[in-house]
C-alpha positions in Angstrom: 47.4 72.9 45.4 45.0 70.2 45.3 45.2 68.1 42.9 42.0 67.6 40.8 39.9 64.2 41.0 39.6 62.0 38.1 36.1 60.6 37.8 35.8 57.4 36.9 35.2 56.5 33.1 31.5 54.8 32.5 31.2 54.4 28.9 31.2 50.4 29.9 27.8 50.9 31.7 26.2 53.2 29.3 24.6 52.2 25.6 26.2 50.9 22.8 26.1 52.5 19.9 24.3 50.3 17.1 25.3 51.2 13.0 22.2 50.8 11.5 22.4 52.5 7.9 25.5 53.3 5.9 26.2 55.9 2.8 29.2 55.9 1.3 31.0 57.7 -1.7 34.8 56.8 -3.0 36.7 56.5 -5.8 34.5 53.6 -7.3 32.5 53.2 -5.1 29.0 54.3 -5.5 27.5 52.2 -2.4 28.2 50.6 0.7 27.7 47.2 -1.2 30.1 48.4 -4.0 32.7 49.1 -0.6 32.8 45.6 0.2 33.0 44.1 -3.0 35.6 46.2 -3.7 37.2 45.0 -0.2 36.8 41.5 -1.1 38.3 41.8 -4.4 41.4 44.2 -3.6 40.8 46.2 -6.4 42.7 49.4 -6.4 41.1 52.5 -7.7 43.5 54.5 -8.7 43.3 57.2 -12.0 45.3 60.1 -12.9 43.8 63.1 -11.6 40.7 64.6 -13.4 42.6 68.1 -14.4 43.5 68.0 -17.8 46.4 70.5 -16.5 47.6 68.0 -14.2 50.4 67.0 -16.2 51.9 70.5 -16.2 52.8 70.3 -12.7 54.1 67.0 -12.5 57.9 66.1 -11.2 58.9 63.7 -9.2 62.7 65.3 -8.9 61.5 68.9 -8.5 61.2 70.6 -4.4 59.0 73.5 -6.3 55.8 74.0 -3.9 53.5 74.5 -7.4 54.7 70.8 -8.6 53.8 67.2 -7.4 55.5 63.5 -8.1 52.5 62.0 -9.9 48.7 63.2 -11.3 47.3 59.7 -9.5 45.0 59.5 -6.8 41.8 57.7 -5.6 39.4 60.2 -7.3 35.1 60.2 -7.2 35.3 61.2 -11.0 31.8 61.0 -12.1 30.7 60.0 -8.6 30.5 63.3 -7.7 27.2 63.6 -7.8 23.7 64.5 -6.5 20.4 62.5 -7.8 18.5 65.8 -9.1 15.1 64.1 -8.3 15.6 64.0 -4.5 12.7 64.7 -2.8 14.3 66.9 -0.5 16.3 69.1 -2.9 14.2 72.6 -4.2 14.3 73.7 -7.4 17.1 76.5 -7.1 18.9 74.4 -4.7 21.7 73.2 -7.3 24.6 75.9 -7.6 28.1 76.3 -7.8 28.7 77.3 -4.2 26.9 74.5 -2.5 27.9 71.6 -4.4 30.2 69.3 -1.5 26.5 70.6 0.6 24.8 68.7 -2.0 27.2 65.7 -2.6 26.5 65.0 1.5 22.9 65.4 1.3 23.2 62.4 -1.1 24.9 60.3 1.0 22.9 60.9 4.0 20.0 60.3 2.1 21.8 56.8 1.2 22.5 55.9 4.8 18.9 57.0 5.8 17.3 54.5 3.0 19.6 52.0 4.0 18.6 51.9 7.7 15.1 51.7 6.1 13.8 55.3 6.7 12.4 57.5 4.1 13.8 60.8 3.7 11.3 62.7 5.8 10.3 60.2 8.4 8.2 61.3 11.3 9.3 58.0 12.8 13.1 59.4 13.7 11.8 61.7 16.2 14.8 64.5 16.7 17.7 63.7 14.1 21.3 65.1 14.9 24.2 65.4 12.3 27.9 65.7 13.3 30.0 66.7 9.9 33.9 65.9 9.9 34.3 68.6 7.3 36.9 71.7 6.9 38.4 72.4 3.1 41.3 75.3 3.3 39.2 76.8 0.2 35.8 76.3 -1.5 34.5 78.5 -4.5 33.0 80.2 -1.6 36.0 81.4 0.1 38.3 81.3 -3.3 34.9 84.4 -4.2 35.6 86.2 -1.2 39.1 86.7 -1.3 39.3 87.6 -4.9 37.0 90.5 -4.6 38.9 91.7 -1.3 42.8 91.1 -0.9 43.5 89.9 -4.4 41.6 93.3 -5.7 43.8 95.7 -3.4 47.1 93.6 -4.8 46.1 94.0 -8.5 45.7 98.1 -8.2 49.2 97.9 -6.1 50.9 95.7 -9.1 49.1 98.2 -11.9 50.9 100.9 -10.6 54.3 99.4 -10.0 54.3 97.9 -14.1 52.8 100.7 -15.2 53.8 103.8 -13.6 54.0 105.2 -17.0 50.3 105.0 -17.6 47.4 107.2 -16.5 45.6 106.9 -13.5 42.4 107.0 -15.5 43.9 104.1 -17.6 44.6 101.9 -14.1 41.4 102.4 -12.6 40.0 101.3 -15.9 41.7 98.1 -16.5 41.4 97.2 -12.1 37.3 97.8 -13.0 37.3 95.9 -16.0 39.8 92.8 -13.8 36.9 93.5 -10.9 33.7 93.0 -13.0 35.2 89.6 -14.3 35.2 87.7 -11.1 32.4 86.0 -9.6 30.3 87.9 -7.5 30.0 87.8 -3.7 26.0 87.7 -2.9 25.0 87.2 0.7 24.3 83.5 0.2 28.0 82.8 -1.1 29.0 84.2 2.3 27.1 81.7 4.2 28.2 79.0 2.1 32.0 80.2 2.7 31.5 79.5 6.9 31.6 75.7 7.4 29.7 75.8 10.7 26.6 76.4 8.1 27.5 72.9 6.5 25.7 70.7 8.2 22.8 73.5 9.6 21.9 73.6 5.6 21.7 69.9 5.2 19.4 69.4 8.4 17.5 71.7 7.4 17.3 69.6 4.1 15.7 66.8 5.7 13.7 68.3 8.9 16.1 67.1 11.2 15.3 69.4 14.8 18.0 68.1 16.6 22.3 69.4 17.3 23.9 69.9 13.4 27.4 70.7 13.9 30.7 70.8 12.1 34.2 69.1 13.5 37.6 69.8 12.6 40.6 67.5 14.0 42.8 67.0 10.6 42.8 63.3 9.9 41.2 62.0 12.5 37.7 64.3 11.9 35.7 61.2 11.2 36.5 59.9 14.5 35.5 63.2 16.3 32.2 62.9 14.1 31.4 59.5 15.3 32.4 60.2 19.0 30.1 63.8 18.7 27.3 61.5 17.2 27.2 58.8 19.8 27.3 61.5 22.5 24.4 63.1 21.4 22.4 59.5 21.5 24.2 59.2 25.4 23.1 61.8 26.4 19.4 61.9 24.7 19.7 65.0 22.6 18.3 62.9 19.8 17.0 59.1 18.9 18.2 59.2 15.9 22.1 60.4 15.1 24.2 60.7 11.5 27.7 61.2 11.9 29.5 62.0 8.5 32.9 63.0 7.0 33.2 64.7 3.8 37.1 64.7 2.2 35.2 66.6 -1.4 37.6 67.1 -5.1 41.2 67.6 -4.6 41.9 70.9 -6.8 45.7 71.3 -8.2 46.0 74.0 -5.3 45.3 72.0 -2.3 47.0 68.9 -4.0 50.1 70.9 -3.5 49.9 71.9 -0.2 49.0 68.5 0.7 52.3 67.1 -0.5 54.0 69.5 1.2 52.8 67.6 4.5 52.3 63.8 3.3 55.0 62.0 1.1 53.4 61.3 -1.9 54.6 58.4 -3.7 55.5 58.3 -7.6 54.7 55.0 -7.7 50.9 53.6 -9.3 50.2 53.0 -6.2 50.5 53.1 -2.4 52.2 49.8 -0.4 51.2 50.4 3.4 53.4 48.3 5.6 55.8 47.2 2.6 59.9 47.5 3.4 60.3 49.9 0.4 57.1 51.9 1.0 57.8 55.3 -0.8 54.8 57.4 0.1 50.6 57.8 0.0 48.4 59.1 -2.5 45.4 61.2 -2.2 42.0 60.0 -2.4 38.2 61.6 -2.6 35.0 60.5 -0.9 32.6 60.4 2.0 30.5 58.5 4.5 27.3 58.3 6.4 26.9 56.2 9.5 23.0 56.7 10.7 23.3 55.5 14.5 20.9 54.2 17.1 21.0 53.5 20.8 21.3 49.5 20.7 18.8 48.8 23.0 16.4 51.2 20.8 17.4 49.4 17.3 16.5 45.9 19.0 13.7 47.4 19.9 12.4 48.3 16.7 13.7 45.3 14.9 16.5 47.3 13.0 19.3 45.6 11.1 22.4 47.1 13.1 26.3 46.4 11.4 27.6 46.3 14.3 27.9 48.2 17.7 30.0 50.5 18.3 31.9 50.1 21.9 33.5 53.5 21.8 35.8 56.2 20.3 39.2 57.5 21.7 41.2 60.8 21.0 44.3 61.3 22.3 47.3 63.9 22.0 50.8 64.4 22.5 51.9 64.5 26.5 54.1 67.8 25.4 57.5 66.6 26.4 58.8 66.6 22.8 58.7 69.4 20.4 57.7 66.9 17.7 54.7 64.3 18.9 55.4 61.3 19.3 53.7 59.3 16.9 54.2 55.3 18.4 52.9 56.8 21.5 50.0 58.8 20.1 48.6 55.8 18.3 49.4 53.3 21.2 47.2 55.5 23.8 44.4 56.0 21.5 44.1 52.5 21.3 45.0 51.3 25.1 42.4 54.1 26.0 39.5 53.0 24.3 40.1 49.3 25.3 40.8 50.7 29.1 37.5 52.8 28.6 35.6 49.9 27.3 37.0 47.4 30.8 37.7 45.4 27.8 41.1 43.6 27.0 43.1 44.1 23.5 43.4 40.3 22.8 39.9 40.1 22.4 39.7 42.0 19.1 40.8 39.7 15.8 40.9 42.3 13.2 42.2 45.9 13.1 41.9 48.5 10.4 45.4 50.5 10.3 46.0 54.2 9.3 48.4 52.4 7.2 49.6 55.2 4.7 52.4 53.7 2.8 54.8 56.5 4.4 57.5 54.9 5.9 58.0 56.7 8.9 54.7 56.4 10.2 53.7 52.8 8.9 57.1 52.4 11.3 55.3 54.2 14.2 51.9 52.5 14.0 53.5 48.9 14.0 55.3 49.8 17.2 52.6 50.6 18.5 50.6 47.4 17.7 53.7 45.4 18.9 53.2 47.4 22.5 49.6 46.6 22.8 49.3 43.0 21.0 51.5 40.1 22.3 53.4 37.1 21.1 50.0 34.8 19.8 49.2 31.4 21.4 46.4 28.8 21.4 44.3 31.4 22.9 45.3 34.4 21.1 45.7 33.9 17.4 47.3 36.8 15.6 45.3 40.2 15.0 44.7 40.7 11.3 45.4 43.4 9.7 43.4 46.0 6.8 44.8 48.8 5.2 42.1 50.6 3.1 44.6 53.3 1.5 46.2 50.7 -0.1 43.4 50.6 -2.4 41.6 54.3 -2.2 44.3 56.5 -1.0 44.2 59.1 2.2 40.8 60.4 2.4 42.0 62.5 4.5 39.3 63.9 6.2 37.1 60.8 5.4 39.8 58.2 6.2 38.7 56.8 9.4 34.9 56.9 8.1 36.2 54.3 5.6 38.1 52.3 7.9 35.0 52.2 10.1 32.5 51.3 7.3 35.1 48.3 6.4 34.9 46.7 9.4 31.6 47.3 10.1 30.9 45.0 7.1 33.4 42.7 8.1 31.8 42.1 11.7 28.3 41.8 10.0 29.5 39.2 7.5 31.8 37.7 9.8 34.4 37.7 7.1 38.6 38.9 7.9 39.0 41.3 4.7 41.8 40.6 2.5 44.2 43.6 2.0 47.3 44.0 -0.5 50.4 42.2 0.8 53.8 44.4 0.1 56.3 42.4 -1.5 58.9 42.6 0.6 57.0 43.0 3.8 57.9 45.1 6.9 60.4 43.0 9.0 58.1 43.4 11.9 55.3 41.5 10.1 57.7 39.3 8.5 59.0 37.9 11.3 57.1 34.2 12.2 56.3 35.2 15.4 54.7 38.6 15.1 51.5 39.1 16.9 49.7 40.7 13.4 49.7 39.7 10.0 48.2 41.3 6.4 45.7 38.8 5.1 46.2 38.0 1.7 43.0 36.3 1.4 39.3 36.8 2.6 39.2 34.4 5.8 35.5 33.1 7.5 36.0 34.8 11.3 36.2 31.6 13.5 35.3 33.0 16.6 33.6 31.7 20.1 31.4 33.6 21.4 32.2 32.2 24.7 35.2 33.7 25.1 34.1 37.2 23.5 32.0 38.5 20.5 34.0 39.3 17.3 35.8 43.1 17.8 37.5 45.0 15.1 39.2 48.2 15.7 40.0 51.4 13.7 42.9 53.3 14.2 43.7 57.0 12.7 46.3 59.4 13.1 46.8 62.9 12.1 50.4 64.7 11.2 49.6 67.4 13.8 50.0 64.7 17.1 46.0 63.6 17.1 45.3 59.8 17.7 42.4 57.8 17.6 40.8 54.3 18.0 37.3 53.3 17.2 36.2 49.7 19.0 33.6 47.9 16.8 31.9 44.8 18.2 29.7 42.0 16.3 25.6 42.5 17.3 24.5 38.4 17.8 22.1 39.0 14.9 24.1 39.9 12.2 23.7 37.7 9.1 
């Protein structure tokens, strides 16, 4: 058999990608401006979990699937919200089924405004929205199955309790149990298929162009953003919004989650510490509205900073369980390899960085593969780790990572992050090639040699990797 060619990869001689608006939502953090002061202060943002039930299923020594180790997390509280007096938002538009549809529209309103566009520009020409977005329920779904399986499994219990009692009696009491759930209208059952996500918000706004929904686990940001740039490639649009939504963490899904992260019952999270016990979860979302570079420049737009590309990677198969150090270390050797660009050049990199031992483990290896021993020339990559301050967005992870470093490049600033106390023995050591700043730092860079790069990695528990390259645009403030 012959085997297939491999053409050449030319994201090096297409456009950059410039970040020209951000929205943003987490725990605390009502703004992009709020993100970096937040950054720049290391405040944490952690709260016990907005359930007053919460407590009730709490223990840290119990292997029960309906208990966790602690009620804390990173959670949007009261920031879980939509301005009523949008422009864009009708009259009947505000109900129980749509309201993570809602609590997007805000934020992409927020990143439209803070590009400079109004809400229904006729300046953006065709608008497309890539949505990193995929609950396992919604009151949509959590509707739907109550009136169908959960119905069928109430009758099947009445009879086996009650044998005793009349049929008349059982059909009375399942009618009575039926006509006290919600009700399933037609407009529930769109809300319950994610694809219609983002087709309802573009709608919102008048957008015309692609409107699509992505699902790869933690890394769905990164699929957003790669989606979105594609789109301006490729000239499906001249204006695109890539966006990740990770909305309320009910009880429910709390528990699954800790079924698949180690949660820690400590206050909180210590990414890259020697005794790091665990994550905890966090809420929010994020809005990136992107341009073509040359089209921003064009038009005089303030741009963050550029984006060089996105890379996904997955497990080569050999093992039964993926490989995590390997994952991570392709998805960021590919996107330098698909940018012709070399991994010395970038100063500052945004790490999953959980707080869970194994894989903080796995994502230093990595580093240490890519990033060698630092010199005159190559002074030692700096290191961020968001979670240790807002917990695992999960599906909105990355789109905080990127936002961070996005500000970091357009203030030419190396973001402190919390130093564990006693570090990992592979940044501990005096010669390692990364280190955790402790302290905000001006980025000293010549431009000579290359223009300020940050990176971004992420990393799902199913064997997904990825690595968003970030560079400084010569006109940033």
């Amino acid at each position: 058999m012959q085997t297939p060619k491999i053409m050449p990869n030319t994201i090096k001689d297409m456009d950059d990608i410039a970040i020209v608006g951000i929205g943003c939502r987490f725990a605390a953090i009502p703004d992009v401006a709020a993100l970096w002061e937040q950054t720049m202060a290391c405040q944490s943002a952690f709260s016990d979990h907005p359930d007053p039930a919460a407590t009730q299923f709490t223990d840290p020594d119990s292997q029960r699937f309906d208990r966790l180790p602690t009620t804390r997390g990173a959670y949007l509280h009261n920031l879980y919200s939509v301005d009523p007096d949008l422009p864009i938002l009708a009259s009947d538009d505000v109900t129980a089924e749509s309201t993570d549809e809602l609590f997007l529209t805000q934020i992409v309103a927020d990143s439209l405004r803070d590009a400079g566009f109004t809400l229904r520009s006729a300046s953006l020409g065709h608008v497309s929205l890539s949505v990193g977005y995929s609950p396992p329920f919604t009151p949509a779904t959590l509707s739907w199955l109550l009136q169908a399986p959960l119905s069928a499994q109430i009758a099947t219990l009445l009879q086996r309790f009650f044998p005793s009692e009349s049929e008349r009696n059982r059909n009375a009491l399942q009618q009575h149990l039926q006509h006290s759930l919600p009700p399933v209208p037609k407009l529930l059952l769109r809300h319950a298929h994610h694809h219609a996500f983002a087709a309802h918000i573009a709608n919102r706004f008048g957008f015309m162009g692609p409107a699509i929904v992505v699902n790869a686990g933690a890394v769905w940001a990164m699929a957003a953003i790669r989606s979105a740039a594609d789109d301006l490639r490729l000239h499906r649009c001249d204006l695109a919004l890539a966006a990740a939504l990770q909305s309320p963490l009910p009880l429910a899904q709390l528990f699954g989650l800790a079924q698949l992260h180690e949660f820690t019952s400590k206050s909180a999270p210590t990414p890259f510490g020697r005794d790091a016990s665990g994550t905890l979860p966090g809420e929010g979302g994020g809005v990136l509205a992107l341009r073509r570079r040359r089209d921003a420049e064009r038009n005089g737009e303030r741009i963050y900073a550029v984006i060089k590309d996105v890379a996904i990677t997955s497990s080569d198969g050999t093992a039964r369980e993926p490989d995590t150090a390997a994952i991570i270390s392709s998805a960021i050797a590919t996107v330098f390899r698909n940018t012709a660009l070399l991994p010395e050049t970038c100063a500052y990199l945004e790490t999953h960085g959980t707080g869970i031992a194994a894989t903080d483990d796995a994502e230093l290896s990595a580093l240490q593969s890519l990033f060698t021993t630092p010199s005159e020339y190559r002074p030692r990559l700096a290191l961020g780790a968001s979670k240790a301050l807002s917990g695992h967005c999960f599906a909105a992870a990355g789109m905080l990572g990127v936002c961070k470093a996005a500000c970091a490049l357009n203030y030419k600033i190396i973001p402190p992050t919390v130093v564990a106390s006693p570090l990992h023995q592979a940044l501990a050591a005096s010669d390692a090639p990364f280190f955790l700043p402790a302290e905000p730092r001006p980025w000293i860079n010549s431009r000579v040699l290359a223009p300020r790069r940050a990176a971004v990695n992420a990393w799902d528990v199913e064997g997904l990797g990825a690595c968003c390259l970030l560079e400084e645009h010569p006109e940033a403030l």
